[in-house]
N, C-alpha and C positions, 0 to 999 in steps of 0.2 A: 856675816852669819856663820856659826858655827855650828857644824856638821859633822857627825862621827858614825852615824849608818845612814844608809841607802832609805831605810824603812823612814827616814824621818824630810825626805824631801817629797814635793808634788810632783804629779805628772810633769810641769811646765819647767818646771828646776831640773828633774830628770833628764828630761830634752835637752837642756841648756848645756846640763853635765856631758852631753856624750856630743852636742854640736862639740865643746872644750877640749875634747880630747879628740877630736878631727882634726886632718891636716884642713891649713886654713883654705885652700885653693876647693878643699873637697864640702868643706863646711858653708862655702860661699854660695857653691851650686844647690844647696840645700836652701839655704837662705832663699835663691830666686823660684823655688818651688810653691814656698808659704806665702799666704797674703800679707800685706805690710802689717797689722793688727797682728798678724800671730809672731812678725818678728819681733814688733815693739816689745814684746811680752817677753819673748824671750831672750834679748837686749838687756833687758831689765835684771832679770833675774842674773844673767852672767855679770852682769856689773858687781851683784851682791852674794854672789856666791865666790871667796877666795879660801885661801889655803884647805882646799879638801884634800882629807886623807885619802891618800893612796887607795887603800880596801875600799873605799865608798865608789871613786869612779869606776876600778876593778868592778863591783856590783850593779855598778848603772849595766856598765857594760854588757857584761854576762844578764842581764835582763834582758835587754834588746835583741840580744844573741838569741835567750829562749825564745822569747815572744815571735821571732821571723822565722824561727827553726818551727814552733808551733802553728804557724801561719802557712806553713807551706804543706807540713801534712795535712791540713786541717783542706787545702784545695786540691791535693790528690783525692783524700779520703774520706773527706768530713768530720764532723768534730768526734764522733765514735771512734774513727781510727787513729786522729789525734791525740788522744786522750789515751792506747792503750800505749802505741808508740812511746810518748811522752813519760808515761809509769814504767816503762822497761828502764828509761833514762834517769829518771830523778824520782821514781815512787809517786805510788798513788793521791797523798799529800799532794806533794809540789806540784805535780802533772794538774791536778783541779785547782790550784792556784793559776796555774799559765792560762788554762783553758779560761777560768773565769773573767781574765784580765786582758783576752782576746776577744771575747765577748763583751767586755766592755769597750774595748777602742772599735770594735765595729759600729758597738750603738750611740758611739759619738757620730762616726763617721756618717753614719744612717743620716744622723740630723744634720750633720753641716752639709750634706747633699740636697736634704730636703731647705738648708735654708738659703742655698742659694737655686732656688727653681725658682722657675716663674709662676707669678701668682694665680695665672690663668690655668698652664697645666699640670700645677699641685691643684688645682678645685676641683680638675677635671678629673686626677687620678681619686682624689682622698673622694670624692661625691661617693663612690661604689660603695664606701665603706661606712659600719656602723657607726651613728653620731659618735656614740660612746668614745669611739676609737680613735673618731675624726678632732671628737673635746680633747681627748689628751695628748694627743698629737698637736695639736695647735697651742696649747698651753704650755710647751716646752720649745717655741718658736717665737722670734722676736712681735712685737705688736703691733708694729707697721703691718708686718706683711701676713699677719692673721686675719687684722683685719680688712688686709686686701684679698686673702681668700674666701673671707666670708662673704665678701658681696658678689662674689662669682656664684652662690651656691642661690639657688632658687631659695624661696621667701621662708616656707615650712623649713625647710633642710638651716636655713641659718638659725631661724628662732629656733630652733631643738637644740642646736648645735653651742649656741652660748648659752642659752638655758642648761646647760650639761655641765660646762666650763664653770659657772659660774657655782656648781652645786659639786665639782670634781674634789672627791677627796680620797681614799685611799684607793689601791688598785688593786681588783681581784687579779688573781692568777690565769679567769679566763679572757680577762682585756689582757692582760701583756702580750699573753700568746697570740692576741690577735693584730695587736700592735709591731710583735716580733715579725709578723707574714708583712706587715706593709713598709716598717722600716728595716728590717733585713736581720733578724735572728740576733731582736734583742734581748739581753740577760733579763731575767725576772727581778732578780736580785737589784740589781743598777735602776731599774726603772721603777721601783715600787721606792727606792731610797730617796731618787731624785725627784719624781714627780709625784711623790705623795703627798707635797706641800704645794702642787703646784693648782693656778685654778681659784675659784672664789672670787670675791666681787671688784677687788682690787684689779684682777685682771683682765676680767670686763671690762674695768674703767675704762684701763689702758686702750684695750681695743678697739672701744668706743670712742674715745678720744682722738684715735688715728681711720677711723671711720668717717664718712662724709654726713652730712647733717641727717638727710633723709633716713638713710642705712641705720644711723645710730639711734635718731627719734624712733625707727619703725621694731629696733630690736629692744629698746627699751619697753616702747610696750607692752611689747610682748611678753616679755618677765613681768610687769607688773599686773597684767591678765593673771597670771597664773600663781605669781609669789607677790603681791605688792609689798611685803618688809623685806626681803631681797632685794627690788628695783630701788626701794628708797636707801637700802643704804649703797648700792650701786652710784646710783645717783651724789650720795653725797664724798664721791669720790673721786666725779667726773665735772666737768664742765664744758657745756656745751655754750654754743654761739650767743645765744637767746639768753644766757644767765648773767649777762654784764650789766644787765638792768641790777642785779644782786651787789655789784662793788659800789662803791661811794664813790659819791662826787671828785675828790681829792684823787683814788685810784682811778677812776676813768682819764683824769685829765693825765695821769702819770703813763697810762697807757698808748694813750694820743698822740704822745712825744716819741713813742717808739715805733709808733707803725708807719709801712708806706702808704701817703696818700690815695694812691691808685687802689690799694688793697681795702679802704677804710671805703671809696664809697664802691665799687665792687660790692662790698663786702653786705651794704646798704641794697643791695638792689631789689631783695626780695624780703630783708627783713620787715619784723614786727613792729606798729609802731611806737609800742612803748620803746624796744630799743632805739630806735628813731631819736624820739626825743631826748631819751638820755646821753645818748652823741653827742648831737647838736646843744644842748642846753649845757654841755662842758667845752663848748669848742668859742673863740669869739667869733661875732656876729660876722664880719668880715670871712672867716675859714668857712664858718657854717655854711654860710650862703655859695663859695665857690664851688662844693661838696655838693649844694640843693641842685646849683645850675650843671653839674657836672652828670650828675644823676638824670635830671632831666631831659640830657640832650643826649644821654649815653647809646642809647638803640638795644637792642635785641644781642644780649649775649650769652654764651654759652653755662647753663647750672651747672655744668664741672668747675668751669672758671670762678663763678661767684662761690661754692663751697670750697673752693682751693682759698682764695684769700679768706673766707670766713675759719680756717684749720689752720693758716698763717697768723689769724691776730689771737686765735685761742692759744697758738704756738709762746705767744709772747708774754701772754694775759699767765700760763702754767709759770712761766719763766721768772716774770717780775713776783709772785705769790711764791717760788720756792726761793726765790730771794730776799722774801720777807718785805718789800718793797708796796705791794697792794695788800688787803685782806679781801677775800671771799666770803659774805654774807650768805648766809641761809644752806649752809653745807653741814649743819650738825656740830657748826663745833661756837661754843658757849662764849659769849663775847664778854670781857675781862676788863673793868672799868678800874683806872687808880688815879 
């Protein structure tokens, strides 16, 4: 890749630039600082970044240089006194660039802190705070662990709270502010760019898809009380346990071949019985029947366990469908005969 200003790399190239220009010994103990993902990344990028000009690394540099020179008034004095200091040094201009791009690496930071919390005491803290605040804060957090916050949050407080998500689109200036107090003085700018897109039925899906059966049936509802052409196209975005009954003969059996046994009659123990049948009447009579007698003698177990392997085979059912390998019947999308 060729490179002849500084303005024309990412943050992540940035990074890369100035690990480069590190003695290796010092660049290492940086290395053991980052989680393994943040180094593959940055691994990556140094591979593809060679012959940069002189003036650019110079620039990276003198970047990093402001940015911790800014960092540090800004923890004497706050970002007022950052900002006059800053303008004595580089002018009013530049000094609201640094300021702003300080404000930006904290409201990353904000979120990679909230995203490794636990899911129990993120519910416990975000619960205080308005749904509003609680939607867009969770819409800009992976979908595991949203949807492991939301089932922390009592029943009314989750339906409001994807009900929000699901309808999140731009972001007034008095949610950021309010968003800035809980994730720690973020830019208005940075978060009305990044999470203006974020939110909508797609990521309900997700959520709900990493939700347990109950959680996800009980929040769907609830949208569909309130917006039924929202939940249906929610719905036709997700897939739940109960919908296998929707793939064909052909995709069930292709299914069948990838799941664990234990998981498949688990999975059985409380389902419906139309799904029932459509298991069994793809399995032969021999599998079937070991499955019936396995279920039957199986005893009292835990509905964590049985919604665990029923999020393992939808795990798999998402998998072989974005591989094009099964299709998904009655999702809205128009079946093409040739």
């Amino acid at each position: 890749m060729r490179v002849s200003k500084a303005e024309q790399l990412t943050g992540k190239q940035k990074a890369a630039v100035l690990l480069m220009s590190l003695d290796v010994d010092v660049a290492a103990k940086v290395f053991q600082e980052l989680d393994m993902k943040e180094v593959e990344n940055i691994a990556v990028e140094i591979t593809n970044l060679k012959d940069l000009p002189q003036i650019v690394v110079e620039d990276v540099i003198d970047e990093f240089y402001q940015l911790m020179t800014a960092q540090t008034y800004m923890i004497e004095g706050g970002l007022d006194y950052a900002q006059v200091i800053l303008e004595k040094s580089y002018g009013p201009e530049r000094a609201r660039e640094i300021v702003e791009k300080i404000r930006v690496l904290t409201t990353v930071r904000g979120f990679n802190v909230l995203k490794k919390s636990d899911p129990q005491q993120l519910a416990s803290f975000l619960s205080k705070e308005h749904p509003q605040t609680i939607a867009l804060i969770l819409s800009h957090l992976p979908s595991d662990q949203s949807a492991e916050v939301l089932s922390e949050f009592n029943e009314q407080l989750r339906a409001d709270t994807i009900m929000r998500i699901a309808k999140l689109g731009k972001v007034s200036p008095a949610l950021v502010s309010q968003v800035e107090h809980v994730v720690d003085q973020v830019a208005e700018q940075t978060l009305s760019q990044n999470l203006a897109a974020a939110g909508g039925a797609q990521l309900v899906a997700n959520i709900l898809n990493k939700s347990n059966n109950a959680s996800a049936k009980s929040m769907i509802e609830n949208i569909e009380e309130k917006d039924f052409g929202l939940s249906v196209e929610i719905k036709r975005l997700m897939f739940l346990f109960e919908d296998i009954v929707l793939i064909d003969d052909k995709g069930v059996q292709r299914i069948l071949r990838e799941i664990d046994k234990r998981d498949l009659a688990l999975s059985l123990k409380v389902a419906d019985e139309k799904v029932k049948q459509k298991i069994f009447k793809n399995m032969s009579e021999r599998a079937a029947a070991v499955v019936k007698e396995e279920l039957e003698y199986m005893g009292p177990v835990k509905l964590k366990e049985v919604e665990s392997s029923q999020m393992r085979i939808v795990d798999v059912i998402k998998r072989l469908e974005e591989q094009e390998e099964i299709v998904i019947g009655g999702q809205g999308k128009e079946d093409i005969f040739v």
